[in-house]
Gaussian input, Z-matrix of N, CA and C with variables (Angstrom, degrees):
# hf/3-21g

backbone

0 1
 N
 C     1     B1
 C     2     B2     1     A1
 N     3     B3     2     A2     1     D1
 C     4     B4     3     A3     2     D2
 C     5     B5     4     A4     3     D3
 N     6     B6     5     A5     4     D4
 C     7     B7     6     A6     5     D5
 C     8     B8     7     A7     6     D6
 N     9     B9     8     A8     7     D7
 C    10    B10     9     A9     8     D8
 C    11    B11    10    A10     9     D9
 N    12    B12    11    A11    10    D10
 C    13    B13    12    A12    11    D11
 C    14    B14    13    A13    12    D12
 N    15    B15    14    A14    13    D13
 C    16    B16    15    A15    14    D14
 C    17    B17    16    A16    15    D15
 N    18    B18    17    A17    16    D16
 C    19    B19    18    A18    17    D17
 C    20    B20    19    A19    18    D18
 N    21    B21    20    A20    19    D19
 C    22    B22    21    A21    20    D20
 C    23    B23    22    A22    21    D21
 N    24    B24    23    A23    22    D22
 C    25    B25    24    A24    23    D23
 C    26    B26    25    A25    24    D24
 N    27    B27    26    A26    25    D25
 C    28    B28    27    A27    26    D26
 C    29    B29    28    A28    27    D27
 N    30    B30    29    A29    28    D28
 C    31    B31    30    A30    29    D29
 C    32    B32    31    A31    30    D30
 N    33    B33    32    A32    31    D31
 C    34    B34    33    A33    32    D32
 C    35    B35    34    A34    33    D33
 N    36    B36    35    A35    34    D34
 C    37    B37    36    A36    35    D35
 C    38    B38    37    A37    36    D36
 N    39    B39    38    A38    37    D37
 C    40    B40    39    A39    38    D38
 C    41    B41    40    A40    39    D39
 N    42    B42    41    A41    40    D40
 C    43    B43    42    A42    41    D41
 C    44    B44    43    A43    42    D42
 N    45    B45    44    A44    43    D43
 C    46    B46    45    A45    44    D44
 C    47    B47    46    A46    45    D45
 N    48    B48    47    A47    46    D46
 C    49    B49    48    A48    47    D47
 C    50    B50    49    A49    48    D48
 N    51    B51    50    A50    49    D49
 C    52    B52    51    A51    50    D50
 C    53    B53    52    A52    51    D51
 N    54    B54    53    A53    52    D52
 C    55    B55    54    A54    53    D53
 C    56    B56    55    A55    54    D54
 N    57    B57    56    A56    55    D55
 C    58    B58    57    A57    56    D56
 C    59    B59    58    A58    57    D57
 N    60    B60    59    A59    58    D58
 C    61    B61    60    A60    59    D59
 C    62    B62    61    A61    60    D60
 N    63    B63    62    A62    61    D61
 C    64    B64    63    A63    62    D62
 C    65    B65    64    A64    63    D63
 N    66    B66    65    A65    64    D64
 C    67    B67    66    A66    65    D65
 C    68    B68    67    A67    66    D66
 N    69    B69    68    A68    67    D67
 C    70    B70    69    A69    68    D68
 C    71    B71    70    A70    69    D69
 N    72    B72    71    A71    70    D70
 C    73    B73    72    A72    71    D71
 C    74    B74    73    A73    72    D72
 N    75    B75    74    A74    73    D73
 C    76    B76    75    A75    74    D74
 C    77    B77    76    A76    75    D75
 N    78    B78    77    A77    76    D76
 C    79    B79    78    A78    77    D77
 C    80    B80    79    A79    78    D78
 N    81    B81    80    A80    79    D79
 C    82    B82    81    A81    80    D80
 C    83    B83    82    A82    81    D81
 N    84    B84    83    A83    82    D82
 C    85    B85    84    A84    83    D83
 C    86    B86    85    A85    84    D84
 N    87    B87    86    A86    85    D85
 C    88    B88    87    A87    86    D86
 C    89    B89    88    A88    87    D87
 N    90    B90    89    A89    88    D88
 C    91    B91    90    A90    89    D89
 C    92    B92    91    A91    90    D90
 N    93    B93    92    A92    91    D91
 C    94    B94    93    A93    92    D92
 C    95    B95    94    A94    93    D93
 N    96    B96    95    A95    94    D94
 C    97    B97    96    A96    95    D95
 C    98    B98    97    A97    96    D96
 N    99    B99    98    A98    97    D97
 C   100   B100    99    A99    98    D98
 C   101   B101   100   A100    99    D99
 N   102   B102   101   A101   100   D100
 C   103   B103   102   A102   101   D101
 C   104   B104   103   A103   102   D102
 N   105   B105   104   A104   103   D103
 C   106   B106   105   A105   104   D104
 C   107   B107   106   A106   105   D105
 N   108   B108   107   A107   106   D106
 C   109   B109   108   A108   107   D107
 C   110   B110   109   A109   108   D108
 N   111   B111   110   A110   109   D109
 C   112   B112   111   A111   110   D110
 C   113   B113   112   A112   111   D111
 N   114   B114   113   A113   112   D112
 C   115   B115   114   A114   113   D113
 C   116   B116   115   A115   114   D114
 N   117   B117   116   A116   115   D115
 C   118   B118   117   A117   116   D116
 C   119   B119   118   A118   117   D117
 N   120   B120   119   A119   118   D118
 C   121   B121   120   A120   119   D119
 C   122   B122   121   A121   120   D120
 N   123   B123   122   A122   121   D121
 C   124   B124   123   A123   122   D122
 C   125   B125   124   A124   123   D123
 N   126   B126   125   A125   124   D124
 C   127   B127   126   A126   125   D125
 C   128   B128   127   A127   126   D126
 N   129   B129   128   A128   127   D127
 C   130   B130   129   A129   128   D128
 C   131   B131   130   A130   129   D129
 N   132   B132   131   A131   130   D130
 C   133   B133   132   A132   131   D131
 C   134   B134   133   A133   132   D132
 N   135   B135   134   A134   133   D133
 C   136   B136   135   A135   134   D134
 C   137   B137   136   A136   135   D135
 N   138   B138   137   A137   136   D136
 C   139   B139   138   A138   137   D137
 C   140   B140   139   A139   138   D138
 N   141   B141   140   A140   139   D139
 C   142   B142   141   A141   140   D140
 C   143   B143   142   A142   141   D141
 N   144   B144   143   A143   142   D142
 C   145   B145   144   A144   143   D143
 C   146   B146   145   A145   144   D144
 N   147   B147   146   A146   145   D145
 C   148   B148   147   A147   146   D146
 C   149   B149   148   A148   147   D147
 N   150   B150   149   A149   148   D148
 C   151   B151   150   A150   149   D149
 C   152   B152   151   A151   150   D150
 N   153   B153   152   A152   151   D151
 C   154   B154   153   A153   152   D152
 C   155   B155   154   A154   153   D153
 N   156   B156   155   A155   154   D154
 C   157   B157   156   A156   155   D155
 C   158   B158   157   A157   156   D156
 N   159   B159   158   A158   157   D157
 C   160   B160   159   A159   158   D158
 C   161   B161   160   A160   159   D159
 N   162   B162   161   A161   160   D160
 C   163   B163   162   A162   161   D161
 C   164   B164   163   A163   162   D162
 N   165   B165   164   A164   163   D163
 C   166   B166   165   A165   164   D164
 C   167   B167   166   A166   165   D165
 N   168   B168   167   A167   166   D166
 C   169   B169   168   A168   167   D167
 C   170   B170   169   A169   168   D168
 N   171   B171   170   A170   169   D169
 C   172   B172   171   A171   170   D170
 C   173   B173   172   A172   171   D171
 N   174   B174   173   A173   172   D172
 C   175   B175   174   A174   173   D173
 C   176   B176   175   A175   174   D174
 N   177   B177   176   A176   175   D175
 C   178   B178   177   A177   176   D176
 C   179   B179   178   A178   177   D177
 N   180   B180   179   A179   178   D178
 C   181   B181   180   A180   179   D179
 C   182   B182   181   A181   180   D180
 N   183   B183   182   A182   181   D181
 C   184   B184   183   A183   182   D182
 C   185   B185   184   A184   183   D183
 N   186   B186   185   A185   184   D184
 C   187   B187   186   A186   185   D185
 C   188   B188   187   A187   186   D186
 N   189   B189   188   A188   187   D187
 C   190   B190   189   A189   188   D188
 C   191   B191   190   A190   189   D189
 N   192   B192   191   A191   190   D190
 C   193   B193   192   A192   191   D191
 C   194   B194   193   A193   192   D192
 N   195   B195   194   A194   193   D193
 C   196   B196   195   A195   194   D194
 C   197   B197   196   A196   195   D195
 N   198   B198   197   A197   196   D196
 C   199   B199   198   A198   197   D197
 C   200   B200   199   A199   198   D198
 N   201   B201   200   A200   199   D199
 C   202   B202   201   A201   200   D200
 C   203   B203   202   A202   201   D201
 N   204   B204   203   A203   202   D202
 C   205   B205   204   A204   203   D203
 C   206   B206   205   A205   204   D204
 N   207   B207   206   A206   205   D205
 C   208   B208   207   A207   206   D206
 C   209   B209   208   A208   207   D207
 N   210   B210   209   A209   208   D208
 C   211   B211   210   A210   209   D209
 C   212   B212   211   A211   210   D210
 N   213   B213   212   A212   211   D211
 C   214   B214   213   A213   212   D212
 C   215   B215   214   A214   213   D213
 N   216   B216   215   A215   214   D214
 C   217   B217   216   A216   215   D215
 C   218   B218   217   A217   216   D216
 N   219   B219   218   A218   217   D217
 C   220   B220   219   A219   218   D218
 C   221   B221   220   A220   219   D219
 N   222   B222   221   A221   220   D220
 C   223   B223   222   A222   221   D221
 C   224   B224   223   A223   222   D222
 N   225   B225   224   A224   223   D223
 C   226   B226   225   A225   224   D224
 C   227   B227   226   A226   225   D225
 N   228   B228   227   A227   226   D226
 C   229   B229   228   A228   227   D227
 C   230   B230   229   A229   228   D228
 N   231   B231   230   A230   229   D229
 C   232   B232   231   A231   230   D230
 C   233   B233   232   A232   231   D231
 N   234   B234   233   A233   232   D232
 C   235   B235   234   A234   233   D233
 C   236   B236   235   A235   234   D234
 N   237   B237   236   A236   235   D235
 C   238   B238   237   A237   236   D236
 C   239   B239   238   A238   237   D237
 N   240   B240   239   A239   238   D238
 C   241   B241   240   A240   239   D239
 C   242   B242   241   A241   240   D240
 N   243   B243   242   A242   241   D241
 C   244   B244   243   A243   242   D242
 C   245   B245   244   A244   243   D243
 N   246   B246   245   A245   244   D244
 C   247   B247   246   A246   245   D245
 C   248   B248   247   A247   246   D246
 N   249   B249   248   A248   247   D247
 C   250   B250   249   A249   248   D248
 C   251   B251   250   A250   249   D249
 N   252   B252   251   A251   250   D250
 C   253   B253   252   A252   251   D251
 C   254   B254   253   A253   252   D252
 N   255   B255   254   A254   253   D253
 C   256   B256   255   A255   254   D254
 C   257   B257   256   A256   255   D255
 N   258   B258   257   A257   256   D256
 C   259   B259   258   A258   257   D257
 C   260   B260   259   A259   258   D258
 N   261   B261   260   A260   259   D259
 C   262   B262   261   A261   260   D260
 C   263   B263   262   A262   261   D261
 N   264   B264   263   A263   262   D262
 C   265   B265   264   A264   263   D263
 C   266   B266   265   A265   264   D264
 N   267   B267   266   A266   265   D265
 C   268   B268   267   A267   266   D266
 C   269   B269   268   A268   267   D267
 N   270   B270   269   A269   268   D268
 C   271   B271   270   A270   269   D269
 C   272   B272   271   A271   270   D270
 N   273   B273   272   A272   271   D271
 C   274   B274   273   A273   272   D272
 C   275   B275   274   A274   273   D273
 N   276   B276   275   A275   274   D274
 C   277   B277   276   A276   275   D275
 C   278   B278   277   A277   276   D276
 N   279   B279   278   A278   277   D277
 C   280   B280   279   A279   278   D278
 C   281   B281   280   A280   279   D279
 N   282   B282   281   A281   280   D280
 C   283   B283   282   A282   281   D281
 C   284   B284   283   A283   282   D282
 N   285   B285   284   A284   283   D283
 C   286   B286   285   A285   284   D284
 C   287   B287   286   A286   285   D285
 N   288   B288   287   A287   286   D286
 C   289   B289   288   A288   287   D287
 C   290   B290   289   A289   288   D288
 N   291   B291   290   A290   289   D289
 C   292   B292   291   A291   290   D290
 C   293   B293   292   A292   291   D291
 N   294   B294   293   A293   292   D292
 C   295   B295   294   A294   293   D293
 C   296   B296   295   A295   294   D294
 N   297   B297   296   A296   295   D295
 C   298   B298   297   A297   296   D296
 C   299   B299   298   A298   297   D297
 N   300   B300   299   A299   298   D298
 C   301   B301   300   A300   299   D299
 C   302   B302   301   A301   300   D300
 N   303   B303   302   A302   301   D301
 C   304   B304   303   A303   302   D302
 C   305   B305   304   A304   303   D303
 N   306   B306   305   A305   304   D304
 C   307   B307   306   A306   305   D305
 C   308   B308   307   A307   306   D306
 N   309   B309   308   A308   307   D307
 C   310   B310   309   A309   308   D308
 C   311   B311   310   A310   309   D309
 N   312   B312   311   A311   310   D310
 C   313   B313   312   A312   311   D311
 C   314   B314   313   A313   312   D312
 N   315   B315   314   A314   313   D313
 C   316   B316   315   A315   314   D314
 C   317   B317   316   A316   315   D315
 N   318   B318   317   A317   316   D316
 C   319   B319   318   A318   317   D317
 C   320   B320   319   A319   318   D318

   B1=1.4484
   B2=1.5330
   B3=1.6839
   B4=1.4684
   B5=1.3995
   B6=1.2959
   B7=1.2366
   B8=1.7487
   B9=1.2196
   B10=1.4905
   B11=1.3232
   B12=1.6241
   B13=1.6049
   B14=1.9810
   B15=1.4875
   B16=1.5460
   B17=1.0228
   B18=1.8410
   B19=1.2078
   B20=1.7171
   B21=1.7799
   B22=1.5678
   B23=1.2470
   B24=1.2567
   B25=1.6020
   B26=1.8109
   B27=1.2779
   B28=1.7658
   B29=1.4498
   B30=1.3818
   B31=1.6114
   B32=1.1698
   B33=1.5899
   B34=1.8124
   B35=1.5337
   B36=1.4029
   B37=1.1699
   B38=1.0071
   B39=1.5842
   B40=1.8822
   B41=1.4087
   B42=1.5191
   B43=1.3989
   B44=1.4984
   B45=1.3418
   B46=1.4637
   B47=1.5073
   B48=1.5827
   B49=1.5271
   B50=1.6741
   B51=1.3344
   B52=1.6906
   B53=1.5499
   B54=1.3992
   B55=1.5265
   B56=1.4377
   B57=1.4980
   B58=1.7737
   B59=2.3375
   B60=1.4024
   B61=1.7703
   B62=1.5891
   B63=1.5265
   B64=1.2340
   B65=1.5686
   B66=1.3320
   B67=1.4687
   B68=1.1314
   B69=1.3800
   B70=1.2282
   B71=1.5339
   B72=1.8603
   B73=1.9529
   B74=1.3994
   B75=1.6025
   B76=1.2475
   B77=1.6887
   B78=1.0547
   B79=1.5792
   B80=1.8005
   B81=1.4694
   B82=1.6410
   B83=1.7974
   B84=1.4511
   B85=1.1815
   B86=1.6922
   B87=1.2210
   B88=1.3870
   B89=1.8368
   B90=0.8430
   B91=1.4699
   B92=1.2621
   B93=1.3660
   B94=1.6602
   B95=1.7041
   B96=1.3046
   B97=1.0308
   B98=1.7713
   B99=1.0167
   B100=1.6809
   B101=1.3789
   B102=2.0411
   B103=1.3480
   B104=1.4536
   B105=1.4015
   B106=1.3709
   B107=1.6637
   B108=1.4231
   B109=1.5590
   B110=1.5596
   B111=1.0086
   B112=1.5978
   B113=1.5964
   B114=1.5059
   B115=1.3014
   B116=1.5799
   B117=1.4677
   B118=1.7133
   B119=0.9577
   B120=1.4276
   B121=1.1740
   B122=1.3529
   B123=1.9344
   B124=1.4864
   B125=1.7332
   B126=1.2643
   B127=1.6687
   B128=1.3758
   B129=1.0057
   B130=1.6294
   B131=1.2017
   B132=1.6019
   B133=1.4293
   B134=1.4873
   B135=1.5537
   B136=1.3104
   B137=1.4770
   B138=1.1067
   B139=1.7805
   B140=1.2730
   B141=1.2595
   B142=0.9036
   B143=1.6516
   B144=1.8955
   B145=1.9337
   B146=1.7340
   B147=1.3943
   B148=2.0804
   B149=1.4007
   B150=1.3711
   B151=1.6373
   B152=1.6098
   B153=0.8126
   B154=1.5779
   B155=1.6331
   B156=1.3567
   B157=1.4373
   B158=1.6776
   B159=1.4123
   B160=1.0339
   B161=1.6839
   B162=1.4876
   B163=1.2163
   B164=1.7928
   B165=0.9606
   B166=1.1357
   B167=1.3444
   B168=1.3155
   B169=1.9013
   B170=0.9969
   B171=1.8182
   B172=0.6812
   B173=1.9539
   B174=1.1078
   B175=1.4928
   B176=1.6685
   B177=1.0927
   B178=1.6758
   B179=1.8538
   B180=1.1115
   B181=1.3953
   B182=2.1062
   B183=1.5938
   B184=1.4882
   B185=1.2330
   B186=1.4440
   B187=1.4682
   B188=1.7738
   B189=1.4369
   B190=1.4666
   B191=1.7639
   B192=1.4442
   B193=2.0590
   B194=1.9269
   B195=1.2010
   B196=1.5259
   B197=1.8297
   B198=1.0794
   B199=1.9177
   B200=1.1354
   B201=1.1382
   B202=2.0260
   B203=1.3272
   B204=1.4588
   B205=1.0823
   B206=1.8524
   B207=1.3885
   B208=1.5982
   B209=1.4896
   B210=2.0063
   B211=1.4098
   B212=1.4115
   B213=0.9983
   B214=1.6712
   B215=1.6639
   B216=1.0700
   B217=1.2098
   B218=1.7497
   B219=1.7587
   B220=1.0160
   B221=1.6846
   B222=1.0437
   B223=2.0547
   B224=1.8786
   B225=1.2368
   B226=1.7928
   B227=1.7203
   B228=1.3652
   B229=1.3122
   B230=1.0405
   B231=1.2303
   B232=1.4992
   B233=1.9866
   B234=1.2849
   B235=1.5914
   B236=0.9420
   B237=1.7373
   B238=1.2854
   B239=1.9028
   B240=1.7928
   B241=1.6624
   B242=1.2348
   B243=1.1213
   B244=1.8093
   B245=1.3068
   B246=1.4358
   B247=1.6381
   B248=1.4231
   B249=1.1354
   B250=1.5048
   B251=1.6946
   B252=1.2446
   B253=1.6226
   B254=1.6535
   B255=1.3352
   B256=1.5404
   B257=2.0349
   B258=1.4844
   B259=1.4671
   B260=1.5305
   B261=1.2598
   B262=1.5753
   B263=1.7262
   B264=1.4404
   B265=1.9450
   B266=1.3028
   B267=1.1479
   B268=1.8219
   B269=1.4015
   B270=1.6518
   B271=1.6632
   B272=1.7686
   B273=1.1812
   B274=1.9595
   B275=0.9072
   B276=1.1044
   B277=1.9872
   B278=1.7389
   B279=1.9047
   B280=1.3408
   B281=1.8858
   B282=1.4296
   B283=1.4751
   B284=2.1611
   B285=0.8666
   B286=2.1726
   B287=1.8155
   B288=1.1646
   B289=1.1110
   B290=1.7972
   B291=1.5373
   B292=1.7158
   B293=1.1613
   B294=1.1860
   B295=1.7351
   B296=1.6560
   B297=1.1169
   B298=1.5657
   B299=1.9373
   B300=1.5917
   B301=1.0211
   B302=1.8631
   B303=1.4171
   B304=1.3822
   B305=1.4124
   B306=1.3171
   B307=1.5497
   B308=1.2727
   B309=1.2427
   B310=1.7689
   B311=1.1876
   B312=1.4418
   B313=1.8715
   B314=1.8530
   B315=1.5439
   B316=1.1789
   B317=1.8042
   B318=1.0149
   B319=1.2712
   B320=1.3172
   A1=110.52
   A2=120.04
   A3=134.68
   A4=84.38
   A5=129.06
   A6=128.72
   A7=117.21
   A8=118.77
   A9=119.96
   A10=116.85
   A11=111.12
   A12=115.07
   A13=107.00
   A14=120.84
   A15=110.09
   A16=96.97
   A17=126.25
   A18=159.80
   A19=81.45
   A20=118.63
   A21=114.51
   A22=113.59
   A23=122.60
   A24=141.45
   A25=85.40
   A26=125.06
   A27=100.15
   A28=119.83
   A29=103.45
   A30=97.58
   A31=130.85
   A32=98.09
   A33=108.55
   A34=102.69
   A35=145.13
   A36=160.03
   A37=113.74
   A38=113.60
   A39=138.25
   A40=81.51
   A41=116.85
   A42=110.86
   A43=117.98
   A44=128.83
   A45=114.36
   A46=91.32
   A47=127.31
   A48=111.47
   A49=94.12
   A50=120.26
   A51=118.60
   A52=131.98
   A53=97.27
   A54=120.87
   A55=134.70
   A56=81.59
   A57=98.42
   A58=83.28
   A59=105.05
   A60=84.34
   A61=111.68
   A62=136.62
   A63=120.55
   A64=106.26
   A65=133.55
   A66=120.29
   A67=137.78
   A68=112.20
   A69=105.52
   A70=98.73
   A71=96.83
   A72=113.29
   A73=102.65
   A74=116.18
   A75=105.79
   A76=134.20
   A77=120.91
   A78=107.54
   A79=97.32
   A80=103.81
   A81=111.51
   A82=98.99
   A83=111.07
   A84=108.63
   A85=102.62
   A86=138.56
   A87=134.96
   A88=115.72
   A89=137.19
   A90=139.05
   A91=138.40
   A92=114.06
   A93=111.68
   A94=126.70
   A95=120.94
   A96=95.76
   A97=92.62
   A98=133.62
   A99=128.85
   A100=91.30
   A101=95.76
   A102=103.96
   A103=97.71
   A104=131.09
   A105=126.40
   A106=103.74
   A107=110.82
   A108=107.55
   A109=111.41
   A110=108.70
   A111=100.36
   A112=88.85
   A113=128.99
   A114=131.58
   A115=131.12
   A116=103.90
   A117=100.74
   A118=108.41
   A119=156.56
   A120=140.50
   A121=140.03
   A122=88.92
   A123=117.80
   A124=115.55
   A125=102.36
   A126=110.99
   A127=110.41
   A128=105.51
   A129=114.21
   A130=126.89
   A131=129.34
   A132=118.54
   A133=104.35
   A134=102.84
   A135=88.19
   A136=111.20
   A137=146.44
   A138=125.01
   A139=107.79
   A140=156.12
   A141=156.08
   A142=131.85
   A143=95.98
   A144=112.90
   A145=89.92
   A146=123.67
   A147=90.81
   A148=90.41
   A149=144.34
   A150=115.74
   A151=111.02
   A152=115.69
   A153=118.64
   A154=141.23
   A155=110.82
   A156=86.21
   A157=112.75
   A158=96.77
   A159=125.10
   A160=113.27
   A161=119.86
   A162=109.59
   A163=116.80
   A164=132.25
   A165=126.49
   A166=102.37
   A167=86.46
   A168=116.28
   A169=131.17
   A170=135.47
   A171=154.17
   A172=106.31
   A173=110.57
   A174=115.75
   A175=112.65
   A176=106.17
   A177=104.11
   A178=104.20
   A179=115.46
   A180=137.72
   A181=94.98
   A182=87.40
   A183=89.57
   A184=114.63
   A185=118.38
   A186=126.72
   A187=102.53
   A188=81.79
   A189=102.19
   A190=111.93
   A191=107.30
   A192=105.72
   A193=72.01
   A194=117.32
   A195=129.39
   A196=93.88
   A197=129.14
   A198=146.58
   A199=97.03
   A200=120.42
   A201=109.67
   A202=91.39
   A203=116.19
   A204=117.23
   A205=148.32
   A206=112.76
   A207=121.13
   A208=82.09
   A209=88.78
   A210=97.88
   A211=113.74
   A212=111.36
   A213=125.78
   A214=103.25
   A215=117.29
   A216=115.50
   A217=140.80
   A218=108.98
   A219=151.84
   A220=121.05
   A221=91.33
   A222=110.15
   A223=99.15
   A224=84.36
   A225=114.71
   A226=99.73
   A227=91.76
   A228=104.80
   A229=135.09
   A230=140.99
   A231=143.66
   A232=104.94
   A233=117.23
   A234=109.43
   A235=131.39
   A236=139.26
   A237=135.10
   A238=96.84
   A239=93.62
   A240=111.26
   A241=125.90
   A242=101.76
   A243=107.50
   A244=130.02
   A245=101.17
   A246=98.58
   A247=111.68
   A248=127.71
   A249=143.65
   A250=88.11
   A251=135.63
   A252=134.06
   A253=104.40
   A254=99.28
   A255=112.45
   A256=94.36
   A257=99.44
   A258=104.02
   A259=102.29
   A260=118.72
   A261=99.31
   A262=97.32
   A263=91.06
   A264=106.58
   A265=91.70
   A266=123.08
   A267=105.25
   A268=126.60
   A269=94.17
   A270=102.72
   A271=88.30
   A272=121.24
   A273=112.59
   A274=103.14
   A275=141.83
   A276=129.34
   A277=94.43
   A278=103.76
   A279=104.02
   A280=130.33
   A281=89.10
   A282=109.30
   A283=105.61
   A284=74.07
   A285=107.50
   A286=93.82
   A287=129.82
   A288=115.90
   A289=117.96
   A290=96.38
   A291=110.82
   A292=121.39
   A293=120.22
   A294=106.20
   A295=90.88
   A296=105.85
   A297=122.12
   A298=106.54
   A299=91.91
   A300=130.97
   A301=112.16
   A302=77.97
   A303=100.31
   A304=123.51
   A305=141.00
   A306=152.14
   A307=125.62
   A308=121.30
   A309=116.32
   A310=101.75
   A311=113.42
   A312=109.23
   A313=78.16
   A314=88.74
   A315=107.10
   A316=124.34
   A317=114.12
   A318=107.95
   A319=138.05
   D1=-34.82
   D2=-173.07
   D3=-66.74
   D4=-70.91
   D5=-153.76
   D6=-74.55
   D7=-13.79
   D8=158.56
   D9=-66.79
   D10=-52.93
   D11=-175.39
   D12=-59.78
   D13=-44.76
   D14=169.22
   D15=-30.08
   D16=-93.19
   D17=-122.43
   D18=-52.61
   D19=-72.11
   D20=-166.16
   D21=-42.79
   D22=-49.34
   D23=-164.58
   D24=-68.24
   D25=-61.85
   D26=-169.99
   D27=-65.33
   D28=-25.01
   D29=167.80
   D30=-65.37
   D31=-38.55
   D32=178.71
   D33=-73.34
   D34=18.83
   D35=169.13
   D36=-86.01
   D37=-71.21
   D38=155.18
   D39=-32.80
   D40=-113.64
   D41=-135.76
   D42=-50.38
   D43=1.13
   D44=-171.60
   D45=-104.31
   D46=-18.78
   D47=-168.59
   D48=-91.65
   D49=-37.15
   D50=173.83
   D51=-84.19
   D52=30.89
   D53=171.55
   D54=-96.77
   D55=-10.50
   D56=-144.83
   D57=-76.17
   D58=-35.01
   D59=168.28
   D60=-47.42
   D61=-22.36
   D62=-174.22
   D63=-73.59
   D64=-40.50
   D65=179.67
   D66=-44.13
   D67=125.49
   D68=-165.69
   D69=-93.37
   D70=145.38
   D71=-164.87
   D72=-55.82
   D73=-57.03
   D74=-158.29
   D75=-40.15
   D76=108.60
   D77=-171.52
   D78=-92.07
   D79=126.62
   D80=-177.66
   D81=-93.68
   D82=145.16
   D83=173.90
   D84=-119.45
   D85=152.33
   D86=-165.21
   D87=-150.69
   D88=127.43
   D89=159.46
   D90=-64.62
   D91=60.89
   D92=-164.47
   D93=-139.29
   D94=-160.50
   D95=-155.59
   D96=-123.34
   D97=149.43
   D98=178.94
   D99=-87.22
   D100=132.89
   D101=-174.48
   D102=-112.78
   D103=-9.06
   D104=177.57
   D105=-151.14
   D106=152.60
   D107=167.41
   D108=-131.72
   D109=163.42
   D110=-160.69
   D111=-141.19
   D112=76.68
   D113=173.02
   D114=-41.20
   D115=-59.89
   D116=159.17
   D117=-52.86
   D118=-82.03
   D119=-140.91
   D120=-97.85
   D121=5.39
   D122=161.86
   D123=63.46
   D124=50.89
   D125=165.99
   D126=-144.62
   D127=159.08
   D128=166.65
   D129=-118.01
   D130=175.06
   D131=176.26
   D132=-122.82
   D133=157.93
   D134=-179.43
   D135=-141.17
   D136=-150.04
   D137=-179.54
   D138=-136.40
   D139=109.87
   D140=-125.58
   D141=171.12
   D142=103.03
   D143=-153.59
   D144=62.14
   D145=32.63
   D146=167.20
   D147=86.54
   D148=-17.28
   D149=173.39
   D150=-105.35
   D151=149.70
   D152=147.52
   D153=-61.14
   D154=95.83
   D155=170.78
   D156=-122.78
   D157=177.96
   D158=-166.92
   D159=-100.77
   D160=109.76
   D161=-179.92
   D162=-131.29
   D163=152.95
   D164=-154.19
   D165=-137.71
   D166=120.48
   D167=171.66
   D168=-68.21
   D169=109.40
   D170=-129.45
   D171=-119.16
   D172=155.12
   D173=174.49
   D174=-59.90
   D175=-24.11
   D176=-170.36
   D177=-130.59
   D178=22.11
   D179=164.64
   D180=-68.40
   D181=118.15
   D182=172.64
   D183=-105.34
   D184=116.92
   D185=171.29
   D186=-102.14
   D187=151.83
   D188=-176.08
   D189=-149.79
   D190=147.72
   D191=-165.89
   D192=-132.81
   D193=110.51
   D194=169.95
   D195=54.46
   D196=-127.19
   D197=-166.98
   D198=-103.66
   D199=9.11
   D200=166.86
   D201=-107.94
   D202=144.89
   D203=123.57
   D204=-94.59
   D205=167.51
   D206=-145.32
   D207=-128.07
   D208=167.09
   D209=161.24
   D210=-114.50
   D211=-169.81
   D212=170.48
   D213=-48.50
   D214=-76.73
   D215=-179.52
   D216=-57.66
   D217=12.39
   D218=156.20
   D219=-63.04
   D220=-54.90
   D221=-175.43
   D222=-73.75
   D223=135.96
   D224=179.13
   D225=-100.45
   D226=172.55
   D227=156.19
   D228=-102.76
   D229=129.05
   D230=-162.57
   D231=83.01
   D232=2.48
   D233=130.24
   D234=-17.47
   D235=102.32
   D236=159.48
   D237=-67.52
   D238=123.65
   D239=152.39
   D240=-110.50
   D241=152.75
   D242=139.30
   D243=-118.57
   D244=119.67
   D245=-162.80
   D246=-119.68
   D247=156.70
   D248=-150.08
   D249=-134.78
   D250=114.09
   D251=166.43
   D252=-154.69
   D253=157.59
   D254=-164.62
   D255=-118.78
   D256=161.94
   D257=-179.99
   D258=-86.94
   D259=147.02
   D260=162.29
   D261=-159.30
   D262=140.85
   D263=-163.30
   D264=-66.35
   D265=-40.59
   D266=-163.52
   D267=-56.41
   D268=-24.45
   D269=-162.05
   D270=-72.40
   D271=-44.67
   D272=-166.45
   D273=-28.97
   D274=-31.02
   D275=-146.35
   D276=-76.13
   D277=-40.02
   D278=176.74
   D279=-77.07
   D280=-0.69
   D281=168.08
   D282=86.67
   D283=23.51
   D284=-171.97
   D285=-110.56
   D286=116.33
   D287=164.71
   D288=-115.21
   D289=3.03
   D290=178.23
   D291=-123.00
   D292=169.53
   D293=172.44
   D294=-163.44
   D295=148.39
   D296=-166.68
   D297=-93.21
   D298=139.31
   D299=168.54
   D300=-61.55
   D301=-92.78
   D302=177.69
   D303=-115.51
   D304=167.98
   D305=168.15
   D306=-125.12
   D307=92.61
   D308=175.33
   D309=-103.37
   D310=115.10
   D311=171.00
   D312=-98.63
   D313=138.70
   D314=169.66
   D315=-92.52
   D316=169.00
   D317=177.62
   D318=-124.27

């Protein structure tokens, strides 16, 4: 069982470090407001043209509240941002299809 769970965990290594050709370049930047946060699982939602999406916060995702910076567990809901996030195929499987760039809660 020890030795199955390695084996998944090095693959899920492979495929997340040999994915990165799936991202797509464009980085979108947007003005909006976080309509949900999802702390365990470290994404937020945000509203956008009328849809919702789902973007997921990353270890090296820079948030910032004015010249300080914050963490994840800082941001409210109904926060005005500006956020900087890229598409990337791998994350769908987790039902996340973005993951953030950057974080400006505005003020």
């Amino acid at each position: 069982m020890r030795k199955a769970l390695i084996c998944f965990l090095i693959i899920v290594a492979f495929l997340g470090s040999s994915c990165a050709f799936l991202e797509e370049k464009e980085i979108k930047a947007e003005q909006t407001k976080i309509t949900s946060i999802y702390k365990k699982e470290k994404y937020i939602s945000i509203k956008v043209a009328g849809k919702d999406l789902k973007i997921y916060v990353q270890r090296d995702t820079k948030i910032t509240k004015g010249e300080s910076e914050i963490k994840f567990s800082d941001l409210s809901v109904e926060d005005k941002v500006d956020i900087s996030y890229v598409k990337r195929v791998w994350l769908s499987v987790l039902g996340v299809s973005y993951s953030a760039r950057i974080i400006k809660v505005l003020q």
